[in-house]
Backbone as CSV, one residue per row, in Angstrom:
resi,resn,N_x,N_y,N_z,CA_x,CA_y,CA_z,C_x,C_y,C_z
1,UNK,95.567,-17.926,143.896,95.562,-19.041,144.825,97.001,-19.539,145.001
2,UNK,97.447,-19.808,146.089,98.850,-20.024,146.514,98.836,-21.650,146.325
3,UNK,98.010,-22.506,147.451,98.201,-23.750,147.081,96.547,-24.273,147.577
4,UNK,96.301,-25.246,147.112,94.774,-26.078,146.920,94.427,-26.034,148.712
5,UNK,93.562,-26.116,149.137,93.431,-26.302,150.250,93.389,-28.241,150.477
6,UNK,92.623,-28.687,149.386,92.861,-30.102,149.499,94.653,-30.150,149.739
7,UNK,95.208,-29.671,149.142,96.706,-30.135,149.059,97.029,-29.889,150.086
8,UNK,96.843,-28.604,150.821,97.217,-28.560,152.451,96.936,-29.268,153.537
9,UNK,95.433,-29.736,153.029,95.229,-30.818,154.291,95.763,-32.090,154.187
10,UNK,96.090,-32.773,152.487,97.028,-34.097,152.617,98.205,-33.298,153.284
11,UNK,99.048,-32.992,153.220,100.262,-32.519,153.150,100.535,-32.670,154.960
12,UNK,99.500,-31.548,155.510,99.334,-31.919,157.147,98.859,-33.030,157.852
13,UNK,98.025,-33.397,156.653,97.578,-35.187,157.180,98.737,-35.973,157.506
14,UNK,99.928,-36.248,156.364,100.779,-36.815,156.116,101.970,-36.138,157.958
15,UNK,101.616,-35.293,157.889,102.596,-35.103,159.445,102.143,-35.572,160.436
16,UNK,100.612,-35.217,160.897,100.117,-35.961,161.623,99.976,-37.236,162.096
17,UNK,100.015,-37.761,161.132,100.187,-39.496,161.266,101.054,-40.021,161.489
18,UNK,101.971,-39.048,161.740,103.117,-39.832,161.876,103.339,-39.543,163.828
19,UNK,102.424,-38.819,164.303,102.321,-38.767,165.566,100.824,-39.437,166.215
20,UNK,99.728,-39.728,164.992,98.838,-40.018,165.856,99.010,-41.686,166.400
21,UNK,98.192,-41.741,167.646,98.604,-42.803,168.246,99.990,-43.845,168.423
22,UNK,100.902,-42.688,168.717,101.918,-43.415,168.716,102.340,-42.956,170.839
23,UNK,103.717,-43.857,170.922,103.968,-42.816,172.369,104.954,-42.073,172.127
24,UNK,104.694,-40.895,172.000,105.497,-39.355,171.536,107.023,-39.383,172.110
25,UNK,107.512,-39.949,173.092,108.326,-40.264,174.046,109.321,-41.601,172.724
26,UNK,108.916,-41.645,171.962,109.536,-42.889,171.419,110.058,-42.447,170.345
27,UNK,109.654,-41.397,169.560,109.978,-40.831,168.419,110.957,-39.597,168.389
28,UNK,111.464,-39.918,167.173,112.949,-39.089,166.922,111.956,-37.486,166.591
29,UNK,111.847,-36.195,166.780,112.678,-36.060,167.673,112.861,-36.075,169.089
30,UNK,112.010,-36.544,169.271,111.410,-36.616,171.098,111.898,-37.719,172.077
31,UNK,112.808,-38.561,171.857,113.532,-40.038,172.522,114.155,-38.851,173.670
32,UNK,113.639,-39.530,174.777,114.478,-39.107,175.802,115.972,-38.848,176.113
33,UNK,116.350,-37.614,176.585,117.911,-37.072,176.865,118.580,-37.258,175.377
34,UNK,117.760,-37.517,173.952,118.624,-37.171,172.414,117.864,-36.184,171.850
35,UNK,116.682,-36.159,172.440,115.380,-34.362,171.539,115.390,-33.803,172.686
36,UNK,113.993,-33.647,172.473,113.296,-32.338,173.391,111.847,-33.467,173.692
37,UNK,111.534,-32.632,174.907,110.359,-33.580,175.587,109.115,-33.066,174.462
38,UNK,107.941,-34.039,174.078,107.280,-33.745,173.249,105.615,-32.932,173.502
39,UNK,106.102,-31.908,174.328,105.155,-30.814,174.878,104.302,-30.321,173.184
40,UNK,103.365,-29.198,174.067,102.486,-28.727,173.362,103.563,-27.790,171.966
41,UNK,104.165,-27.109,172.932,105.202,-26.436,171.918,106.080,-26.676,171.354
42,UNK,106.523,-28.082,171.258,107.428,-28.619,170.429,106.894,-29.611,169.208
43,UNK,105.530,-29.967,170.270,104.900,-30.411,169.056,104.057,-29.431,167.912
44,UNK,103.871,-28.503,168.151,103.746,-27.573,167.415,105.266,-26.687,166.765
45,UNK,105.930,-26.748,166.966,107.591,-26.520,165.906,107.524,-27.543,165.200
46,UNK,107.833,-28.947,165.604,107.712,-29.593,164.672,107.147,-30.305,163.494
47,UNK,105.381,-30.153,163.961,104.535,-29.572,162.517,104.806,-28.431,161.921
48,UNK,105.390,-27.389,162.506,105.690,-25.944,161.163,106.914,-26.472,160.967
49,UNK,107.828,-27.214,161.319,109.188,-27.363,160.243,108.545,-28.486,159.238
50,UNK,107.716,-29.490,159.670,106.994,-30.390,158.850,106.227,-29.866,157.440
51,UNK,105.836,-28.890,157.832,105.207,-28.074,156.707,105.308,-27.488,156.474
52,UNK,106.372,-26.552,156.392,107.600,-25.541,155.739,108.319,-26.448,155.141
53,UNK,108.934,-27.297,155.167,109.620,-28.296,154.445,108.632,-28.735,153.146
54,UNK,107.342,-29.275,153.565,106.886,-29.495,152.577,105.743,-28.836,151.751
55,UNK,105.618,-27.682,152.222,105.632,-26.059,151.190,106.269,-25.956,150.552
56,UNK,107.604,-25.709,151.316,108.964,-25.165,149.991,109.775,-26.229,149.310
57,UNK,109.072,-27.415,149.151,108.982,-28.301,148.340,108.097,-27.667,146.778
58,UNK,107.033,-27.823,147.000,106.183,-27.403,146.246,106.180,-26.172,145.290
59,UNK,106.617,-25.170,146.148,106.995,-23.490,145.983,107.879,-22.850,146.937
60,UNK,109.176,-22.596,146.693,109.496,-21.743,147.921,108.842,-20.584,147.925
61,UNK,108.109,-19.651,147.852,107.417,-19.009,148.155,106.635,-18.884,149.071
62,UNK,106.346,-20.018,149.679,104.921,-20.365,150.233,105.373,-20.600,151.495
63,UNK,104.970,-19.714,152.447,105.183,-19.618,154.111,104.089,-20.272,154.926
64,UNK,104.635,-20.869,155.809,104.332,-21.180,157.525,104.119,-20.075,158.393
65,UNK,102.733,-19.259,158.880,102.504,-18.273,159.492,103.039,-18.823,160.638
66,UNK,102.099,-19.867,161.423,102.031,-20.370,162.461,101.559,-21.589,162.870
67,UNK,101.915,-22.387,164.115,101.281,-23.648,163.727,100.675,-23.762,165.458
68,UNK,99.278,-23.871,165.764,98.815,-23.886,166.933,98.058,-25.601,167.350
69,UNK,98.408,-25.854,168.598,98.653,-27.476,169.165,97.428,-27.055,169.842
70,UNK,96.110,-27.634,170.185,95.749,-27.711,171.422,95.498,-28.631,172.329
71,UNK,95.740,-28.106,173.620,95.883,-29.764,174.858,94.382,-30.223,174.939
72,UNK,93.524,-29.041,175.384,92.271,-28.777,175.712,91.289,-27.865,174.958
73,UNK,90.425,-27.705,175.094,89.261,-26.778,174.553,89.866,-25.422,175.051
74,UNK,90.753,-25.148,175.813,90.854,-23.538,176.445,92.750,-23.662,176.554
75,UNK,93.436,-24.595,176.256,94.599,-24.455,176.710,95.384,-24.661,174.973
76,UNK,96.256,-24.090,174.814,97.058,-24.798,172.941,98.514,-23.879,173.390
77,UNK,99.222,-24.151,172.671,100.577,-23.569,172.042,100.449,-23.141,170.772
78,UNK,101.010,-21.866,170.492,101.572,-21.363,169.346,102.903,-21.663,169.344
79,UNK,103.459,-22.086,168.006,104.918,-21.840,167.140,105.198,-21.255,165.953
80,UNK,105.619,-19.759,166.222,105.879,-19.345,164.765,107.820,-18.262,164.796
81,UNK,108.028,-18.015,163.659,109.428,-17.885,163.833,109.309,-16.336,163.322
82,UNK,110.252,-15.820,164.481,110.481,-14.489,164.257,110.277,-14.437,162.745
83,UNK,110.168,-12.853,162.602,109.914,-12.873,161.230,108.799,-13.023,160.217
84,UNK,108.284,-14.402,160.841,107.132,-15.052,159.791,105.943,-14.203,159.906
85,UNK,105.085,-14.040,158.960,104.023,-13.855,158.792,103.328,-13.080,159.722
């Protein structure tokens, strides 16, 4: 076993919240003309750097395959980094 699955879902909980109900447009890295606009695919990079960071906290060992956003029931973004998984 690599890591608890309970531990993965605090761990992603803890990123999430820090975007739910907020206006995405307001937050670092997403503040207008200083980030990037806070699309499907950026918000999905920035949960896999969110949780690659706090993986290889835990273990560097322990990889970020991919991290998938969805807008809709039929529409999402993938983010994963050359290389990975």
């Amino acid at each position: 076993m690599l890591i608890d699955f309970n531990e993965l879902k605090r761990l992603l909980k803890n990123i999430i919240e820090q975007l739910d109900h907020q206006n995405l447009n307001l937050l670092e890295p997403f503040v207008n003309g200083k980030g990037t606009n806070p699309t499907a695919e950026n918000l999905a990079k920035y949960i896999f750097d969110g949780l690659r960071h706090e993986l290889t906290a835990i273990n560097d060992q322990l990889k970020v395959g991919y991290v998938r956003v969805w807008e809709s029931p039929d529409a999402s973004a993938i983010y994963r980094e050359v290389g990975s998984l």
